[in-house]
N, C-alpha and C positions, 0 to 999 in steps of 0.2 A: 358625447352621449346626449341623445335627446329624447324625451318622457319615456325614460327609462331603458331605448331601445339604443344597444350600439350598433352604429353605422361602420361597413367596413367594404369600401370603394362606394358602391352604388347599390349593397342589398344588405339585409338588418341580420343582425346576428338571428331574430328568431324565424328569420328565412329558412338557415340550414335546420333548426328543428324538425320544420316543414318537409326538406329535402328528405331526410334522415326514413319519416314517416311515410315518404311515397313510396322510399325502393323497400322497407318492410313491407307497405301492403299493394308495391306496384299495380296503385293504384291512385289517384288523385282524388276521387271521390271517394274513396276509403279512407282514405290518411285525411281529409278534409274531416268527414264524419269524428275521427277518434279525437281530432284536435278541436271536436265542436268549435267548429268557421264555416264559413261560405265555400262553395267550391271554387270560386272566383278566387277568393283571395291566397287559397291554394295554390293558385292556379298562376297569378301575378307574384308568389314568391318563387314559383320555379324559373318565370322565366327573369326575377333580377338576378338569380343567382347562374340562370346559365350565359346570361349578359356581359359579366361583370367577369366571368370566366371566360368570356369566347368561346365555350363550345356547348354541347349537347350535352346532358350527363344520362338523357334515356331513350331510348329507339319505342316509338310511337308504334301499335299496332290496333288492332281492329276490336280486340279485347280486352288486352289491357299493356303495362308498359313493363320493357326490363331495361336495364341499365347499358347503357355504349360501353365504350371501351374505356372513354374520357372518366365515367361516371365509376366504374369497375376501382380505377385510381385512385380517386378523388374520396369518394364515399367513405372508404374506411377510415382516411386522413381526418375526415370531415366529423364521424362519429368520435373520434377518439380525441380530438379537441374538446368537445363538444362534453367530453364525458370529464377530461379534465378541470374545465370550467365548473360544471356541477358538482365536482367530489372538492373544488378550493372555497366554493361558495358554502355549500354541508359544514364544510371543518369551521372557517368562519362564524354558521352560526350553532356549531357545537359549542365552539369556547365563550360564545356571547349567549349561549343557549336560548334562541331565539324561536318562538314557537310562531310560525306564520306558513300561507299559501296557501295550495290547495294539495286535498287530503284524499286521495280515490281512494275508498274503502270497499272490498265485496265482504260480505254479509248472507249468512244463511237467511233462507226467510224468515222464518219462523223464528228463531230468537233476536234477529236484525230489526224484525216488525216489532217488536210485541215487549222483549224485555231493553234493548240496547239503546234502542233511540233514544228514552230517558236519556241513558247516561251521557252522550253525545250531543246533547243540546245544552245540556250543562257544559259539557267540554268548550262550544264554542261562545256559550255566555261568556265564560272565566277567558279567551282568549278570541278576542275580538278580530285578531288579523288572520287568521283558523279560517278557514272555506271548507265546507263538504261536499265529496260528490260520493254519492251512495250505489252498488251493483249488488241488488236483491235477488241472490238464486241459490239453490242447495247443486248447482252441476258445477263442474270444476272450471277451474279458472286460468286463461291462459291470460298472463301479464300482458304480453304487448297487444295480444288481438283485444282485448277487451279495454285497453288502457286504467289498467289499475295497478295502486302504487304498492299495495297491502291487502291481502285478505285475511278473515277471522275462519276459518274449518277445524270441523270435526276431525280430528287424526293429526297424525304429526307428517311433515313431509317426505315425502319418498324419494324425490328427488335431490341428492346430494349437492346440487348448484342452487336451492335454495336455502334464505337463513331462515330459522325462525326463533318464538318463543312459546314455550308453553304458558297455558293462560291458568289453567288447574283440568283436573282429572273429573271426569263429569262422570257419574253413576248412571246406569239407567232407571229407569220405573216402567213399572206394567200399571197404566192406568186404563180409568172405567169411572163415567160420571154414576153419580149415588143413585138417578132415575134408571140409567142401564143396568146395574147391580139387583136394584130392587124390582126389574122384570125379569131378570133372566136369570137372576141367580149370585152367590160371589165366588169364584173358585178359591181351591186353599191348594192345588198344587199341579203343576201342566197338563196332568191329562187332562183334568176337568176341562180345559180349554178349547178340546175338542168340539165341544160342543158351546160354544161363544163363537160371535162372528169374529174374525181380525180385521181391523184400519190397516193399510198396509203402505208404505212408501215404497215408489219406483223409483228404480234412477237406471237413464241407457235402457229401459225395456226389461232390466231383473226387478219381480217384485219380492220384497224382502218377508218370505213368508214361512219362512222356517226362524223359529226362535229357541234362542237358547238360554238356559239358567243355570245358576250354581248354587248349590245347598249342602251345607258341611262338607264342602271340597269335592266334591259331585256333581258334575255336567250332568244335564239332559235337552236335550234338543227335543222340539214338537215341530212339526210341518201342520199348519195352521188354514183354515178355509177363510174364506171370507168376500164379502160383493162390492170394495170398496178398498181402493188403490189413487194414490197420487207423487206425482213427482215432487210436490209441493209440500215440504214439512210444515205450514201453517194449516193446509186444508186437513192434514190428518189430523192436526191437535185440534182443529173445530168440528171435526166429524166426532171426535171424543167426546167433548163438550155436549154438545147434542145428544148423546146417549143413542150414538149410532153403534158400539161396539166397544172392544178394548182394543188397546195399541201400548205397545211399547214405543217409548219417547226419552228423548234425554231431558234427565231431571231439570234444567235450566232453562229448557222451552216450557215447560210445565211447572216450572216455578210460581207464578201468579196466582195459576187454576190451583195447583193443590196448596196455597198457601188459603186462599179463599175459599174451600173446599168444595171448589165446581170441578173437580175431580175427585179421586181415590186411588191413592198407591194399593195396589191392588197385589196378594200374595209377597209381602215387603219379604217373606225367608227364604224366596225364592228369587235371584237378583239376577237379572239379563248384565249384560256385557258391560265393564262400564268404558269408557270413551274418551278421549283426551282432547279438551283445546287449543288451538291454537293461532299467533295469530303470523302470517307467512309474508315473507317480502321477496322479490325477484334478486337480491343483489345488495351486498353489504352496504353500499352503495345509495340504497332506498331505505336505508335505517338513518331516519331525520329527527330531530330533535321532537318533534308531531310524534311521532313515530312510538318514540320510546315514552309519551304520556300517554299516547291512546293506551301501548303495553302497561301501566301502574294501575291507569284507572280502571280496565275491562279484571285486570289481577282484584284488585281493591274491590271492586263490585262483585263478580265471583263470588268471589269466597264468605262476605258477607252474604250473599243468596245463598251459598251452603250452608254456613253455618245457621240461617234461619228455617231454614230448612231440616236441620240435625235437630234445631232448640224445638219444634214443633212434634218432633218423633216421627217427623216423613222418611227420613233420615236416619241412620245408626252415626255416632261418631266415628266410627271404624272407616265408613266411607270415604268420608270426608278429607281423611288425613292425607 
């Protein structure tokens, strides 16, 4: 072993990393990219490890690379050590419950920006050997193209090869700052909305412009107008702000604003959909001792924003439960 790196014949154990990442994104300069390095140096670990093997492990093309015949063998042998090593290291520092490394988190914008970061800077006050690497987007997440270890989303996962945990049960709200309200009116139940502009979030090109409510156990749905769309859940909750219109939002991106009342829960007996947190990992595997604090503290944090949220009457306590 030397600073840190074990040697095995003539290329470093975080060579095969390396390897591992090329034939995923059969590409060098991709797999370079996700392993923020050089392309060089990508590029000097394929060739100690195909050195050190005597053979090729990828047939070179004009566009990009696929794996030999050599590589086809070797590759899987090579991941599944590889995976070995990481699930003896994990157990290790479960029982020593060691909180260190680095932490790829994706993050909605808009509550990642605005309410989370707080709590996450405290996370890495209180554990010093804690690194953060942050993926800011409300679009879905693919683990290995995006190299992230964990994300935080709206919904529970769909995909049965993912773990997760729930984080708590998110309400929505129909808000509207108090200068929109006082030019254009307040509603007191959907139709009225007809005649209000909507903030509206895209995602994939659908804009989400049909809204729904529930009041004494009765749905209504409004299909809603409005000049003012973004894929970006922080641009809608600042178009709010601004007293560009009303928008429904999850209560916990709007936390702040209607605790400081630079907004208004707007029509509170009439209540949009409410939503579930969550926070997702690729693989039992990626549940690390990091892992399972970020899961207590985003829990711990929550619930205290609901519950002050319940104490102010933005909230019913029914909600919350």
């Amino acid at each position: 072993m030397k600073d840190s790196l074990i040697i095995i014949d003539n290329m470093l154990l975080a060579d095969l990393d390396v390897i591992v990442k090329i034939a995923e994104c059969r590409s060098i300069t991709a797999a370079a990219t996700l392993l923020d390095m050089r392309v060089a140096t990508a590029s000097a670990a394929l060739k100690r490890v195909e050195k050190s093997l005597g053979a090729e492990l990828f047939v070179r093309t004009t566009r990009r690379l696929r794996l030999s015949a050599a590589g086809e063998r070797y590759l899987p042998q090579c991941q599944l050590a590889l995976e070995t090593l990481a699930q003896a290291r994990q157990n290790m520092q479960q029982e020593l419950d060691i909180i260190e490394g680095e932490l790829r988190l994706a993050l909605p914008s808009d509550l990642g920006r605005n309410i989370i970061s707080p709590w996450l800077d405290e996370l890495l006050a209180t554990h010093p050997k804690l690194s953060l690497r942050t993926n800011l987007s409300d679009s879905h997440i693919d683990f290995y193209r995006d190299a992230v270890d964990v994300a935080l989303r709206y919904g529970s996962p769909k995909d049965s090869s993912l773990y997760g945990f729930k984080i708590c049960t998110v309400p929505g709200v129909l808000c509207a700052s108090p200068d929109y309200l006082s030019r254009c009116g307040t509603p007191t139940q959907p139709q009225d909305l007809l005649s209000h502009n909507g903030l509206f979030y895209q995602l994939y090109d659908m804009t989400h412009d049909v809204w729904q409510f529930s009041h004494d156990g009765r749905s209504q749905k409004i299909k809603m107008s409005g000049n003012r769309a973004s894929n970006d859940g922080d641009q809608v909750r600042r178009w709010c702000i601004d007293g560009q219109g009303v928008a429904i939002k999850s209560c916990l991106d709007m936390s702040t604003d209607l605790l400081n009342k630079k907004v208004v829960n707007v029509m509170p007996d009439y209540r949009p959909k409410a939503s579930e947190l969550w926070l997702i990992c690729p693989s039992r595997q990626s549940i690390t001792p990091a892992v399972r604090l970020l899961r207590d503290t985003l829990q711990q944090h929550c619930a205290a924003l609901l519950k002050a949220l319940a104490s102010e009457g933005i909230l019913s306590q029914e909600q919350i439960r």
